[in-house]
Backbone as a printed PyTorch tensor [residue, N CA C, xyz], in Angstrom:
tensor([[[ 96.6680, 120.7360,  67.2980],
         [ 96.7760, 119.7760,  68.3900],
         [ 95.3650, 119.2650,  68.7120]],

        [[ 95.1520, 118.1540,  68.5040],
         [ 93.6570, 117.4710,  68.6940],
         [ 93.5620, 117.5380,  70.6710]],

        [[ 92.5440, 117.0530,  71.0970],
         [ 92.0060, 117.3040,  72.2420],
         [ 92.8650, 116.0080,  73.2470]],

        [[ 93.1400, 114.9460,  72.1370],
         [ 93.9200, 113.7950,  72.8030],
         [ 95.4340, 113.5900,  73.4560]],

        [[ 96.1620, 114.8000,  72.5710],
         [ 97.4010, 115.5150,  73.0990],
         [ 97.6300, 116.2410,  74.2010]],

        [[ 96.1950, 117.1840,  74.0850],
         [ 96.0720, 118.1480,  75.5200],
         [ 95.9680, 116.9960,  76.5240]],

        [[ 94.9700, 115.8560,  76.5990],
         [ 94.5340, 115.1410,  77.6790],
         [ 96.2250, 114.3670,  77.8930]],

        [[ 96.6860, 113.8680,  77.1180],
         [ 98.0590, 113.6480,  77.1530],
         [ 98.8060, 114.0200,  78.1270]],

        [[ 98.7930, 115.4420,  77.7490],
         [100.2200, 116.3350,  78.3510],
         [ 99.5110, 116.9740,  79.8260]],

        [[ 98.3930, 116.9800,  79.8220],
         [ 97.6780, 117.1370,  81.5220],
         [ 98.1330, 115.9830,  82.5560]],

        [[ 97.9210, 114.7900,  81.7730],
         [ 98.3550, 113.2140,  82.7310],
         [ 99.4760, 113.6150,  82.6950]],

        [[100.5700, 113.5720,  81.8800],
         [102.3220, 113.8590,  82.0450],
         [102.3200, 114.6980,  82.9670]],

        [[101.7850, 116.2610,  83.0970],
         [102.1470, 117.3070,  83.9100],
         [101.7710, 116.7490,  85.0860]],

        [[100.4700, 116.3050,  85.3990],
         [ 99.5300, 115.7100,  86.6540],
         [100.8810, 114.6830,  87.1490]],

        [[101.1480, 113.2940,  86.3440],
         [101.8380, 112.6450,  86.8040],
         [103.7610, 113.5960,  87.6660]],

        [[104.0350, 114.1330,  86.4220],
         [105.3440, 114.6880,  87.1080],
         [105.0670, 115.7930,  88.5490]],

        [[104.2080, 116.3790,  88.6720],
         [103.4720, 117.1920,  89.6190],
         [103.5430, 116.3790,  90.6460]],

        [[102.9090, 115.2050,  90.9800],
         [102.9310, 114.1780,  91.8060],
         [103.9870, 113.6560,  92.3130]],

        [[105.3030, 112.9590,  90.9880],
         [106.5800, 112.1850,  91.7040],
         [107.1530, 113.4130,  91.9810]],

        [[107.1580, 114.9660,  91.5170],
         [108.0070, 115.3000,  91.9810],
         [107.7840, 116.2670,  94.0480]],

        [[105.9100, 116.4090,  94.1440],
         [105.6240, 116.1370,  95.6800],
         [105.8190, 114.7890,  96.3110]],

        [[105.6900, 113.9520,  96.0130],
         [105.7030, 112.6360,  96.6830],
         [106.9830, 112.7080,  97.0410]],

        [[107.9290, 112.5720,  96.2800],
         [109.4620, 112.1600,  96.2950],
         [109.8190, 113.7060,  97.3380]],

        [[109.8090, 115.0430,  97.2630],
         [109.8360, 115.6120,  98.8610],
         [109.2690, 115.3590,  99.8730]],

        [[108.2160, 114.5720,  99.8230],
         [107.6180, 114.1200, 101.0200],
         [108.2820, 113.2440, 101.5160]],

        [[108.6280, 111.8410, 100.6030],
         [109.3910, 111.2080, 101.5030],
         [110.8400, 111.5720, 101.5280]],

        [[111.4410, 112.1770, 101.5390],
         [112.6010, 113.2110, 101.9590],
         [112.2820, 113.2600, 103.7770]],

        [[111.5840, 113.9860, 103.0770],
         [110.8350, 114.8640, 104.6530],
         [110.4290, 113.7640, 105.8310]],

        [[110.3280, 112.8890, 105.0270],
         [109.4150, 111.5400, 106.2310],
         [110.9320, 111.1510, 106.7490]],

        [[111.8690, 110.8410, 105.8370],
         [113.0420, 110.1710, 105.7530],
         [113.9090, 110.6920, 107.1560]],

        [[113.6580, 112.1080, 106.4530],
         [114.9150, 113.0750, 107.7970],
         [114.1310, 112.8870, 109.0940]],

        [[112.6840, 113.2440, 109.1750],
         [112.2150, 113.1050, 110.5640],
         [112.1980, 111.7260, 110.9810]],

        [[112.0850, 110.7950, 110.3280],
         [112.3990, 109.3660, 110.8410],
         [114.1050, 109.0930, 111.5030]],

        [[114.6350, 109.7500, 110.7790],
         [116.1550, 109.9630, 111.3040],
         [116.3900, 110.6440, 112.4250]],

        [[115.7750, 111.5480, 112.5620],
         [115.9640, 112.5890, 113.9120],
         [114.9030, 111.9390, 114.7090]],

        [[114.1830, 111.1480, 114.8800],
         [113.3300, 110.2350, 116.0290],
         [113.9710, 109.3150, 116.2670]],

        [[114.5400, 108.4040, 115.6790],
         [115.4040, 107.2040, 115.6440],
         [116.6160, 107.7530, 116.5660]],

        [[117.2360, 109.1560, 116.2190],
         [118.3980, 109.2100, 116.8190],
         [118.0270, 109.9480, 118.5470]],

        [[116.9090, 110.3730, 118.6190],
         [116.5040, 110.9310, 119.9720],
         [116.1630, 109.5340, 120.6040]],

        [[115.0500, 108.4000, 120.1480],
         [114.5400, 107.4590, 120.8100],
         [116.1910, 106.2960, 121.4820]],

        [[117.5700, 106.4220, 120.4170],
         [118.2060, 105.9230, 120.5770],
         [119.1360, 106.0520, 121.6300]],

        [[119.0780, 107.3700, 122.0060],
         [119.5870, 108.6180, 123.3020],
         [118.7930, 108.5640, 124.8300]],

        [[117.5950, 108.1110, 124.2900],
         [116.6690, 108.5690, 125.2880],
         [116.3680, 107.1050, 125.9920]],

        [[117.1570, 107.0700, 127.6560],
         [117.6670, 105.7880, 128.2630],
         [116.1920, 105.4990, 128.9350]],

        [[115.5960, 106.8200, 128.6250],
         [114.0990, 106.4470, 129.6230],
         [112.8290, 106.0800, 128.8840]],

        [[113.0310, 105.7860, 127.6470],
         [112.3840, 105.2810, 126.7820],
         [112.0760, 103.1580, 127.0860]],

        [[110.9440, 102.8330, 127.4610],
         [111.2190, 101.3290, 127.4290],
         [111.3530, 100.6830, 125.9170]],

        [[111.8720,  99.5250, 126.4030],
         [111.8800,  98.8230, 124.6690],
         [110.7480,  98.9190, 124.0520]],

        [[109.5910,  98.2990, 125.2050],
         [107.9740,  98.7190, 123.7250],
         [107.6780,  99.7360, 122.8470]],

        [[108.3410, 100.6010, 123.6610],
         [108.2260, 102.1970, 123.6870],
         [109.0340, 102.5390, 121.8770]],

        [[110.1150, 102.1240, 122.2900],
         [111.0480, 102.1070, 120.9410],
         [110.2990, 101.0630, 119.7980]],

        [[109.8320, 100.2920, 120.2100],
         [110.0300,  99.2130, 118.9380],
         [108.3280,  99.6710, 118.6130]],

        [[107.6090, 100.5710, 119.5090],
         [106.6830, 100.9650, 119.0530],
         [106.7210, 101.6270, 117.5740]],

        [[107.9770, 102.6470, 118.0390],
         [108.1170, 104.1180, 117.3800],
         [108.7090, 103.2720, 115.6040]],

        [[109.4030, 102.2380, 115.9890],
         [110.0290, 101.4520, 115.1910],
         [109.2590, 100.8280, 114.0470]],

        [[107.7570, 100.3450, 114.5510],
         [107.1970,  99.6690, 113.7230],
         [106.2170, 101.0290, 113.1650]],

        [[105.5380, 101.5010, 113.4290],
         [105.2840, 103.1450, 113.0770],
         [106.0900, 103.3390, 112.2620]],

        [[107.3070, 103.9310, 112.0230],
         [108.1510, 104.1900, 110.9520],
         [107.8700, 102.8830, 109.5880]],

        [[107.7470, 101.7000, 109.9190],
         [108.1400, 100.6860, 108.7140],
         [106.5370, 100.9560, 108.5080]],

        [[105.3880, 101.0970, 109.0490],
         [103.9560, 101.2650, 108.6790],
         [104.1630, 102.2620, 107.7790]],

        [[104.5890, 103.4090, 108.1610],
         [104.2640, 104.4700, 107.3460],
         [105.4100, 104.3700, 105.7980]],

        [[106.4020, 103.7960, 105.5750],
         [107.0210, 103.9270, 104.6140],
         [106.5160, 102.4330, 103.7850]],

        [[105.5320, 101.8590, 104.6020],
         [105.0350, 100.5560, 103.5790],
         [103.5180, 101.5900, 102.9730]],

        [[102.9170, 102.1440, 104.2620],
         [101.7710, 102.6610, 103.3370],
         [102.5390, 103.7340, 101.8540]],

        [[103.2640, 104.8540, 102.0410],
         [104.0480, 105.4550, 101.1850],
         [104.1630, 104.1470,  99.6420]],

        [[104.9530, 103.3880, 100.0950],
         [105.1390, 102.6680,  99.0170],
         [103.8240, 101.9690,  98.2360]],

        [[102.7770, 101.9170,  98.8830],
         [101.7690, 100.8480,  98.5230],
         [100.3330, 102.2830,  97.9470]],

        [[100.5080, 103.5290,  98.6110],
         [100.1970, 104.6050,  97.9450],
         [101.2290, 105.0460,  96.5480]],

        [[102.0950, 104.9790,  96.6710],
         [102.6900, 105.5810,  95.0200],
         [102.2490, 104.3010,  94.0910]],

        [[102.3420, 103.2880,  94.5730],
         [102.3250, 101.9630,  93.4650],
         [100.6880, 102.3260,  93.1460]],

        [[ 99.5290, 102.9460,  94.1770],
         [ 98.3670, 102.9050,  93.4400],
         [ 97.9710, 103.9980,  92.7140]],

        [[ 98.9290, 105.1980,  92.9420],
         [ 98.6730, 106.6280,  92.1450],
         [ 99.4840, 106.2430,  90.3030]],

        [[100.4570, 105.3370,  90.4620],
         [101.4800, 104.7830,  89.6210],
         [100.3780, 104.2010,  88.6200]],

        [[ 99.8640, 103.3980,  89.1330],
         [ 98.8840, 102.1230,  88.2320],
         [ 97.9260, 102.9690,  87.6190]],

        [[ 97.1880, 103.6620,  88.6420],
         [ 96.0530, 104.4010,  87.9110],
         [ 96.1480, 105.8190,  86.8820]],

        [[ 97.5910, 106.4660,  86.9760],
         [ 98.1380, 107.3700,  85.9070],
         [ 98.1990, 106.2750,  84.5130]],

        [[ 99.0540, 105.1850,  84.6540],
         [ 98.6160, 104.0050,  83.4990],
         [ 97.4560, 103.8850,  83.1490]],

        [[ 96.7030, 103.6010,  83.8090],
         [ 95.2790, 103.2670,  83.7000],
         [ 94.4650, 104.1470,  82.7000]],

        [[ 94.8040, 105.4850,  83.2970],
         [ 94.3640, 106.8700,  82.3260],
         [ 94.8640, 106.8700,  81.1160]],

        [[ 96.1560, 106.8580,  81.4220],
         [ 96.8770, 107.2100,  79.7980],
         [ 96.6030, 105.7430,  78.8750]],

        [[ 96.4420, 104.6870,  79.0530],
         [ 96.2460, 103.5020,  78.0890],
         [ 94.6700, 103.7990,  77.7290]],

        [[ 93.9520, 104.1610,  78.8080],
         [ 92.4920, 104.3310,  78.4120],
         [ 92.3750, 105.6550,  77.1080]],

        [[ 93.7420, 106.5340,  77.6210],
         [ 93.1350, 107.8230,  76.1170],
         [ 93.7580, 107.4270,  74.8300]],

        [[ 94.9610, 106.4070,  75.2790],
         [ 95.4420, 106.1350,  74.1800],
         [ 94.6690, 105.0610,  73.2710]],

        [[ 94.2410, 104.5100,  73.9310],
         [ 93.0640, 103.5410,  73.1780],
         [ 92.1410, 104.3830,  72.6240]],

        [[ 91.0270, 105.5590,  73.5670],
         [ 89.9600, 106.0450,  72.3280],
         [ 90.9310, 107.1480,  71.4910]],

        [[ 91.8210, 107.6720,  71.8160],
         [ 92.9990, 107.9930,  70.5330],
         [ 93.1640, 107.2360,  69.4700]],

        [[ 93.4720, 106.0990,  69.6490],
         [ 93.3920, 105.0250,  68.5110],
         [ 92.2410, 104.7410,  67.8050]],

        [[ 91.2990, 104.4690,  68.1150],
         [ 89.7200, 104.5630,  67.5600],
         [ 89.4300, 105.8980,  67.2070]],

        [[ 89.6530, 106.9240,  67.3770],
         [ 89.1320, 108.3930,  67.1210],
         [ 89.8490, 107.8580,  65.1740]],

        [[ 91.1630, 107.8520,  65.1300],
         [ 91.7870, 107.7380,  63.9150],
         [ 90.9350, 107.0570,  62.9490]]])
């Protein structure tokens, strides 16, 4: 196994290591966004700012989520085209 396989299968492991924390995290973001939503929706002493605060907070944090995986996403590409290229030249 040349050194370009190992670097290979580190990005694969690195990458699956990642979607498979990320993807419980947002689980986890998901349910507690659910159980705030359903208390703020209960809670008569809450004002509207108050809610649509908590509201836009939730869409912040699942746009940063999305706009963080798309840049961990690109730059796992980034790696693996870069080894696969001096892989190709090593030959």
């Amino acid at each position: 196994m040349n050194q370009f396989n190992l670097v290979r299968q580190m990005i694969d492991f690195n990458r699956t290591t990642f979607d498979n924390t990320f993807g419980a995290m947002c689980m986890f973001q998901e349910q507690s966004e659910k159980m705030v939503n359903s208390f703020v929706e209960q809670a008569v002493w809450i004002p509207n700012e108050g809610k649509k605060a908590i509201t836009d907070m939730a869409a912040m944090m699942r746009k940063g989520c999305a706009e963080f995986k798309r840049a961990v996403d690109e730059n796992f590409g980034k790696a693996e085209a870069y080894f696969e290229q001096t892989s190709r030249a090593q030959e």
